[in-house]
C-alpha positions as CSV (number, residue, x, y, z in Angstrom):
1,X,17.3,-64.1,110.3
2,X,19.7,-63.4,113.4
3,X,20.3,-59.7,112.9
4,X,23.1,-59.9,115.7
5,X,25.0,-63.1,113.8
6,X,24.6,-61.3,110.4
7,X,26.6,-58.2,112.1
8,X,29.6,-60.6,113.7
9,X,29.5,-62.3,110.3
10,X,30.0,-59.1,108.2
11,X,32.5,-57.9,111.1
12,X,34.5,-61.3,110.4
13,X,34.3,-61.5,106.8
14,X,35.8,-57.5,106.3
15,X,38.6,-58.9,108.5
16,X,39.2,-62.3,106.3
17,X,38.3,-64.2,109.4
18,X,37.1,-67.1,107.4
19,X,36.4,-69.5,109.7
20,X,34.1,-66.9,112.0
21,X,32.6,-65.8,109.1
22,X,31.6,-68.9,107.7
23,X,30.2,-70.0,111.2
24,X,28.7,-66.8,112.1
25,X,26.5,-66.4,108.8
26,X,25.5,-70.0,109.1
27,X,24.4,-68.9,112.7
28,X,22.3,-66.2,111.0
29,X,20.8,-68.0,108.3
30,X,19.5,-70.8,110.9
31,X,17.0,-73.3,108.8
32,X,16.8,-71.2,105.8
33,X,13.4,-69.9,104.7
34,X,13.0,-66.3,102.3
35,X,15.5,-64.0,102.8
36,X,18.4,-65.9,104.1
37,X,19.8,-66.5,100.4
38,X,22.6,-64.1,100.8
39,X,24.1,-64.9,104.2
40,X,23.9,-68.7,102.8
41,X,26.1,-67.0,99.9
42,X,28.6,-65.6,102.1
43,X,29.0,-68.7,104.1
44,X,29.7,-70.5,101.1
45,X,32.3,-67.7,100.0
46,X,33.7,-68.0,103.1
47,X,33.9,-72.1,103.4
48,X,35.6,-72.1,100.0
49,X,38.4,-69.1,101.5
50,X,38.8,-72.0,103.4
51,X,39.5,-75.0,101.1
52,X,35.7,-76.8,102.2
53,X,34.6,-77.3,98.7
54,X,31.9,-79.4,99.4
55,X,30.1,-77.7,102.5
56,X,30.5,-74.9,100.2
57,X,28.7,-76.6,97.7
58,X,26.0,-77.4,100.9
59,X,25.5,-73.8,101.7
60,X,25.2,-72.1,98.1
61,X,22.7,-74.9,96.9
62,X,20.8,-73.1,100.2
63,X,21.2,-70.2,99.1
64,X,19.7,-71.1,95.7
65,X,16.2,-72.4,97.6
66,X,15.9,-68.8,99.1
67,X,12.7,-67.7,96.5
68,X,13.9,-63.8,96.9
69,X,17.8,-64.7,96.6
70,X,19.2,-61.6,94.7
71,X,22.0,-62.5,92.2
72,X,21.3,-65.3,91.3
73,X,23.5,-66.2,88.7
74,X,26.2,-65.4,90.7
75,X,25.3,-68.0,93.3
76,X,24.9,-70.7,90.4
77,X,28.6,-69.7,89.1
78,X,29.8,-70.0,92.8
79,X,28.2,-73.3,93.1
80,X,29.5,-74.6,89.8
81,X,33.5,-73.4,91.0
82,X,32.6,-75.3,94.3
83,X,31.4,-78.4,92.7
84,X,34.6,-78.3,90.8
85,X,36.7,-78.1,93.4
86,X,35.1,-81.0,95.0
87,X,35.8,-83.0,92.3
88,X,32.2,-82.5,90.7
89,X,32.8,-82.0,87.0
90,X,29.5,-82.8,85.3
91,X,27.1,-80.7,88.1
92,X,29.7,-78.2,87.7
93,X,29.0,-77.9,84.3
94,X,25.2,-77.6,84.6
95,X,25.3,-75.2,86.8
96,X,27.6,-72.8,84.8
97,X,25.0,-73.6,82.4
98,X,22.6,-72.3,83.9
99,X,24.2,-69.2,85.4
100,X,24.7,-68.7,81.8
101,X,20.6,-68.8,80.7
102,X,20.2,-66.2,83.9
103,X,19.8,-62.9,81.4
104,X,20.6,-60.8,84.7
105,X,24.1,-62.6,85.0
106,X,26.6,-59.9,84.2
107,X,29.8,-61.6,84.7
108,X,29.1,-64.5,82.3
109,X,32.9,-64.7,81.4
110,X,33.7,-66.6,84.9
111,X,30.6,-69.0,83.9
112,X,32.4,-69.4,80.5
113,X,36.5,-69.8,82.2
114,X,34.6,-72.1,84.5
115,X,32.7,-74.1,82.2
116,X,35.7,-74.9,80.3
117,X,37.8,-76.0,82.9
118,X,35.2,-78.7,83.7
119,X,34.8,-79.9,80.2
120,X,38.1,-80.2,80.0
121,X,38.4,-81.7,82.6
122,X,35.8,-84.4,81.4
123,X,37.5,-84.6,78.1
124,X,35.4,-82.8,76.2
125,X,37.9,-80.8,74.6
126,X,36.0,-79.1,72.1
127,X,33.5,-78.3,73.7
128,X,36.3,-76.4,76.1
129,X,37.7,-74.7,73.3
130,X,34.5,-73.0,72.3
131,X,33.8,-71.8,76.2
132,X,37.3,-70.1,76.2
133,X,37.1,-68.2,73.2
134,X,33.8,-67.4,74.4
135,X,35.3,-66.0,77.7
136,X,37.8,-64.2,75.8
137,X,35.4,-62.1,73.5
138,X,33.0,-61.6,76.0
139,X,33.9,-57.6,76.4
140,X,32.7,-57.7,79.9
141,X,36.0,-59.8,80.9
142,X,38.4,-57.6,82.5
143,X,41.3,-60.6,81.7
144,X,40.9,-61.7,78.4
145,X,44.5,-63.3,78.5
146,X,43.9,-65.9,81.1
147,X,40.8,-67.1,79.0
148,X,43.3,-66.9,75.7
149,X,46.1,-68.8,77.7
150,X,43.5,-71.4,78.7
151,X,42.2,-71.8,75.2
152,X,45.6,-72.1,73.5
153,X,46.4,-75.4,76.1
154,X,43.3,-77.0,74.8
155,X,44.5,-76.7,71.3
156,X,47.7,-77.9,72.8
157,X,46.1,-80.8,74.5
158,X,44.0,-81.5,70.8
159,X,47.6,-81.9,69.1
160,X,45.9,-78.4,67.4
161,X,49.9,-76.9,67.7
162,X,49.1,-74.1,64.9
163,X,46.1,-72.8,66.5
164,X,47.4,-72.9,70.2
165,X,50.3,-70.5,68.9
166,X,47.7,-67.9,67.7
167,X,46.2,-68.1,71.2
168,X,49.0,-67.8,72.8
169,X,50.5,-64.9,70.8
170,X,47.1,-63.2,71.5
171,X,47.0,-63.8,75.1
172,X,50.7,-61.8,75.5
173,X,49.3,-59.0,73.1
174,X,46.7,-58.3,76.0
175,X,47.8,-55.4,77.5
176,X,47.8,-55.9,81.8
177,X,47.9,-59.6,81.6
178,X,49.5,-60.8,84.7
179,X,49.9,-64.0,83.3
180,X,52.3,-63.5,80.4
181,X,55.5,-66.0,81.3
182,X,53.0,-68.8,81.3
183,X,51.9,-67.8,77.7
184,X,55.6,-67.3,76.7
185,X,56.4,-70.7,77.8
186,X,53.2,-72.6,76.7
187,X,53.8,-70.6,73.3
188,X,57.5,-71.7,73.6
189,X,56.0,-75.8,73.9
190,X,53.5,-74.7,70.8
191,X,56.3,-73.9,68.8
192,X,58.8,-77.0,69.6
193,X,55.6,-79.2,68.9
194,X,55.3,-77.7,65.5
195,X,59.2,-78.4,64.9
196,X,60.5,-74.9,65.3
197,X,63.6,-75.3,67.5
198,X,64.8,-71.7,67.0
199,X,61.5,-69.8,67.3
200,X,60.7,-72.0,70.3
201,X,64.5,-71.3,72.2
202,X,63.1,-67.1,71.6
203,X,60.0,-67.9,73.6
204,X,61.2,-69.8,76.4
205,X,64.1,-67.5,76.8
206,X,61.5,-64.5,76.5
207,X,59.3,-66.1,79.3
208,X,62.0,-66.4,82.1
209,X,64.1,-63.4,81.0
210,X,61.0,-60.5,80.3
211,X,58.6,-62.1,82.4
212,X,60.6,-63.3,85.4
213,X,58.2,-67.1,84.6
214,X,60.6,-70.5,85.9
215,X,59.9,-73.1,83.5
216,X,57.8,-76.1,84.7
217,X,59.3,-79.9,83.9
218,X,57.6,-79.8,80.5
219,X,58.8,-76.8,79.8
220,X,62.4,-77.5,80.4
221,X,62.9,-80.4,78.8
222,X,61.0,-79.0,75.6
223,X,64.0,-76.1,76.1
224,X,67.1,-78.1,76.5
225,X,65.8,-80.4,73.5
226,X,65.7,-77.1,71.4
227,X,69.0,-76.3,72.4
228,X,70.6,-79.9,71.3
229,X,68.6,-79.7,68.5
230,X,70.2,-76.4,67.3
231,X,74.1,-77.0,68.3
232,X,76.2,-78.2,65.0
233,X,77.4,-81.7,65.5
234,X,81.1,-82.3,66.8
235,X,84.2,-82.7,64.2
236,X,85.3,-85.9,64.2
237,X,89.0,-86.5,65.2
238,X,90.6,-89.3,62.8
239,X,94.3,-89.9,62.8
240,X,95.1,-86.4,64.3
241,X,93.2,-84.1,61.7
242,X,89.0,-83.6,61.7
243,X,87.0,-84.3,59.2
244,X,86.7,-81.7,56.5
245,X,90.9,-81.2,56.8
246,X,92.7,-82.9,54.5
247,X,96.3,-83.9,55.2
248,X,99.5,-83.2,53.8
249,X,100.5,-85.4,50.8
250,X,103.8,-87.2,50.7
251,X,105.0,-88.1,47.5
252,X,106.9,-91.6,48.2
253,X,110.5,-91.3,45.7
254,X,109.9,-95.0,44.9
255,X,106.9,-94.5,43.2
256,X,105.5,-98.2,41.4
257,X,105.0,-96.5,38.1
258,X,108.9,-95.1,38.5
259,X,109.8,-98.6,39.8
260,X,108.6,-100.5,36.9
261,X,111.0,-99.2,34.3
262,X,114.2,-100.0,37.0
263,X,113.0,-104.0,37.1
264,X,114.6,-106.8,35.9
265,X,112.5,-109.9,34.0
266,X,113.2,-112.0,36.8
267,X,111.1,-109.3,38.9
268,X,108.3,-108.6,36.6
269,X,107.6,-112.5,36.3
270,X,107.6,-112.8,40.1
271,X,105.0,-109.6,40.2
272,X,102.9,-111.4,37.7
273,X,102.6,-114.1,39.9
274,X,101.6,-112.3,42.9
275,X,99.2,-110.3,40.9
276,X,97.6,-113.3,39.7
277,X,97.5,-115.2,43.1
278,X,95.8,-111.8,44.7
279,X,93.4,-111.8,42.1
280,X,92.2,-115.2,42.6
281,X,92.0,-114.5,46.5
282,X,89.6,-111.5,45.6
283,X,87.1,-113.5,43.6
284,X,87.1,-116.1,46.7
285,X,86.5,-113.3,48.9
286,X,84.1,-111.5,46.8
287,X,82.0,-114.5,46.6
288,X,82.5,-115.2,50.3
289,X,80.7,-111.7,51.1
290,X,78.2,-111.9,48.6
291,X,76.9,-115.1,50.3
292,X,76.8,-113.3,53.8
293,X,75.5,-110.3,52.4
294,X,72.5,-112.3,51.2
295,X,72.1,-114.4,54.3
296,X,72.2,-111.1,56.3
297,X,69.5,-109.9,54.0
298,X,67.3,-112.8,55.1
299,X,67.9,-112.5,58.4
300,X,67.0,-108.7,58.2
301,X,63.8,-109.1,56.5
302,X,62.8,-111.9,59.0
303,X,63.6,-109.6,61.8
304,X,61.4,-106.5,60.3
305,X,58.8,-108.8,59.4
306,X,58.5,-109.6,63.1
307,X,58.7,-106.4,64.0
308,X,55.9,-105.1,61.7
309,X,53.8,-107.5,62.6
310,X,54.8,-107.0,67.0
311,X,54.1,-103.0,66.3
312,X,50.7,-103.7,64.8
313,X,49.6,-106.4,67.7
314,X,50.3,-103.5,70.2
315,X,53.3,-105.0,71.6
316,X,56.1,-102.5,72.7
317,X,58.9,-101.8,75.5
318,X,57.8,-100.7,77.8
319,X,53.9,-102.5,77.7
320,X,50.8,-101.1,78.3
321,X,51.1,-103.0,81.7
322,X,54.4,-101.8,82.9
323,X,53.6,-98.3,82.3
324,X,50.3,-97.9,84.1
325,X,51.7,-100.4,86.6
326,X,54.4,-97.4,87.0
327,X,52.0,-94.7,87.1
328,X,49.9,-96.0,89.5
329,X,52.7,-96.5,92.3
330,X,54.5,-93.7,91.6
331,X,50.6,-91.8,92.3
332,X,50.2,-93.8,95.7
333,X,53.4,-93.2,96.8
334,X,53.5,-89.2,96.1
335,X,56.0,-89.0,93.5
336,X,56.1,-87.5,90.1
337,X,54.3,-89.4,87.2
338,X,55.0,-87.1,84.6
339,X,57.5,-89.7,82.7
340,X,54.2,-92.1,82.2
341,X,52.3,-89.5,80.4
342,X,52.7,-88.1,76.7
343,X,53.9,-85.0,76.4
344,X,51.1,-82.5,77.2
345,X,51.4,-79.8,79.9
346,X,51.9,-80.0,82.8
347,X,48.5,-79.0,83.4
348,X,46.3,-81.0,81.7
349,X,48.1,-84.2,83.9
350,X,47.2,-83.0,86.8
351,X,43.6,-82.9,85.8
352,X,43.9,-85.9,84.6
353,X,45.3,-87.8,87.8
354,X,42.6,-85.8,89.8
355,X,40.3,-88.5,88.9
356,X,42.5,-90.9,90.7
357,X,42.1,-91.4,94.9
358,X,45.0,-90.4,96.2
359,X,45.0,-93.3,98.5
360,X,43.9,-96.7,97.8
361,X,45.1,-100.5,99.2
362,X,45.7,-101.9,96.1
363,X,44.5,-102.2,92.5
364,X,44.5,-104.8,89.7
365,X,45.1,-104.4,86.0
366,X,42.4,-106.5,83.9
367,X,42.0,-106.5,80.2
368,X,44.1,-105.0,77.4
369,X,42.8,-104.0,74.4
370,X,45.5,-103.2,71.9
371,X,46.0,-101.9,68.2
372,X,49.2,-100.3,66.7
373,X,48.9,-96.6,68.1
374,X,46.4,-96.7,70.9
375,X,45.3,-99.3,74.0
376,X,43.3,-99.1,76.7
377,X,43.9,-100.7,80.1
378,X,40.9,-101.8,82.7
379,X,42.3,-100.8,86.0
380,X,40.3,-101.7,89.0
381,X,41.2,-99.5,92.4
382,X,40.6,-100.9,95.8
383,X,40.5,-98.1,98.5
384,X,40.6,-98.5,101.8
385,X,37.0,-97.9,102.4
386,X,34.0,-98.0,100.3
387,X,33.6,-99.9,96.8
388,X,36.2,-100.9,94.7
389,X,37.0,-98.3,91.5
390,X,36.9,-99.1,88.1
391,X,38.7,-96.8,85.3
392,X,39.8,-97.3,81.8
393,X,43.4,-96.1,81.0
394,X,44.0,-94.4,77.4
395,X,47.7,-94.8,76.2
396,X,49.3,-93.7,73.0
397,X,52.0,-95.5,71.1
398,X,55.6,-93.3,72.0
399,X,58.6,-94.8,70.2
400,X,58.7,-98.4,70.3
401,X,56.7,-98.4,73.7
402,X,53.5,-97.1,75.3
403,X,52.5,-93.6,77.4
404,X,49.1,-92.7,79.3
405,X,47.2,-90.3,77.2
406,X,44.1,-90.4,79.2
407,X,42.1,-91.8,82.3
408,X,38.5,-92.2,82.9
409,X,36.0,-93.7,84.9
410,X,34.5,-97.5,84.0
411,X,31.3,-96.7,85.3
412,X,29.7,-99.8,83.4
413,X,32.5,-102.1,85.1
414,X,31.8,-100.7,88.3
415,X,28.0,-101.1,87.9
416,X,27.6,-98.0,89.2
């Protein structure tokens, strides 16, 4: 060990010099060996101060081959944050895990918030869920809410819209948590899920009035959808009064019932006539509409009989093609793909298009496979560099047409 590095390092690393830190106790560990465990742990702290996930991943799994390495499940719940970062989901989850099995590991709460971000963002939901609520019991955590907050947008995400209210009313009961306008507003989405305009309006209003929180897209659009949803419909204007007015009545003088007694037979017989004649043109008409009536009815059962039988083939406006087609340049190009997605937070998108390179050449949409409510898309990525990319696009039926509700990797098609 270079006593003299170690000293810079530690001088560097009180002053948030990052990058001299990182360098410095890198320096000082040299080729590794017993006892340079912890200065491999600092680099790595530094190096991810930095934004160098993956030479922070590099230095703590040094760390971790130091046999005398104090602390050791904190250096396995460092790497697993770095290997998340880098875009590492599944080692990231073993080593929370075993952070986790380390019986000396005190702060088993981050291992747990951790763990749950990367099954989540694997999409293994459930198994997220149970990780969060673990986190949040765990009376070691000093921030219970964040762990609650995280919890309730996993129910959210699972379409569990009762159960994510709970968690997000307990997160803003925590006393001191910082994060209580993005509970109000996540609550506030809970709510409008459930169809609950009113008490949804309360919580977005309480998250950007109490809490100071601005609304993300999701958010806004949930509230301004509550708000139309709660204003009365207009009166209708018809021949200068609104509907539920009635007008003044006007008696007419020459009343027909007065008129009949003032006629003479000529009259009456020329009224009978004209009675008779409209009556006849009535029955022509009547039958008239009776026969368009009944062809429209054809026509309208031919048309929802197409229909039914388009909706359960999987065909809709916009297709399955179109809107992954839509999603993918919009991601190229930089621009906002939250209009391709169902409506789940905001969050859980961008965890979603992670998985996505944010450059690539060009891509290619194979196969479809379709039912009524669901598809999945083969989408094949060509970067730049390197191999080409498989993935499998999950979309949802939305209306009459189609929205991403997933994406995941095609290893088999990739024959990786």
């Amino acid at each position: 060990m270079d006593e003299t590095a170690l000293s810079r390092a530690d001088e560097a690393y009180r002053a948030q010099d990052w990058r001299t830190a990182a360098r410095e106790y890198l320096l000082a560990a040299g080729s590794g060996g017993a006892g340079t465990g912890t200065a491999f742990t600092k680099a790595g702290n530094a190096l991810m101060k930095l934004g160098r996930a993956a030479d922070a991943v590099m230095a703590y799994e040094r760390a971790l081959a130091d046999p005398d390495l104090p602390n050791r499940g904190t250096a396995l719940c460092n790497l697993g944050i770095a290997q998340a970062a880098a875009g590492d989901h599944e080692a990231a989850v073993r080593s929370f895990q075993e952070a986790l099995a380390d019986a000396s590991f005190t702060k088993r709460y981050k291992a747990m918030h951790g763990a749950g971000a990367s099954l989540g963002s694997l999409g293994r939901v459930d198994e997220a869920c149970e990780m969060y609520r673990a986190a949040a019991l765990d009376p070691a955590n000093p921030d219970p809410g964040k762990a609650l907050n995280s919890l309730g947008l996993c129910y959210l995400s699972l379409r569990s819209y009762e159960e994510a209210v709970e968690a997000f009313k307990a997160a803003l009961d925590v006393e001191g948590y910082r994060g209580k306008g993005k509970a109000c507003a996540n609550l506030g989405l809970a709510l409008a899920a459930l169809g609950k305009p009113r008490e949804a309006l309360g919580a977005f209003e309480r998250a950007t009035s109490e809490f100071g929180h601005s609304l993300a897209a999701d958010a806004a659009a949930a509230y301004d959808a509550c708000k139309r949803a709660l204003e009365p419909p207009p009166r209708e204007t018809v021949e200068g009064w609104r509907t539920g007015e009635m007008p003044p009545v006007v008696l007419d003088e020459a009343d027909e019932d007065i008129a009949f007694f003032t006629r003479t037979e000529e009259e009456m017989k020329e009224a009978d006539r004209v009675a008779r004649k409209a009556e006849r043109l009535a029955r022509r008409q009547q039958r008239g509409l009776l026969t368009r009536v009944g062809s429209a009815v054809a026509i309208v059962a031919v048309v929802v009989g197409l229909l039914g039988f388009l909706w359960a083939s999987g065909i809709g406006f916009p297709t399955q093609q179109m809107t992954v087609r839509g999603l993918l340049e919009a991601h190229r190009a930089g621009k906002p793909v939250e209009q391709y997605w169902v409506a789940v937070p905001t969050v859980d998108v961008e965890k979603e298009m992670s998985g996505l390179p944010p450059k690539f050449s060009s891509y290619t949409i194979g196969a479809v496979d379709r039912s009524a409510k669901t598809s999945a898309v083969e989408v094949t990525i060509v970067l730049e560099q390197g191999a080409p990319l498989a993935y499998k696009v999950s979309l949802a039926r939305e209306g009459v047409g189609w929205k991403v509700s997933g994406i995941a990797n095609d290893w088999r098609s990739t024959g990786q």
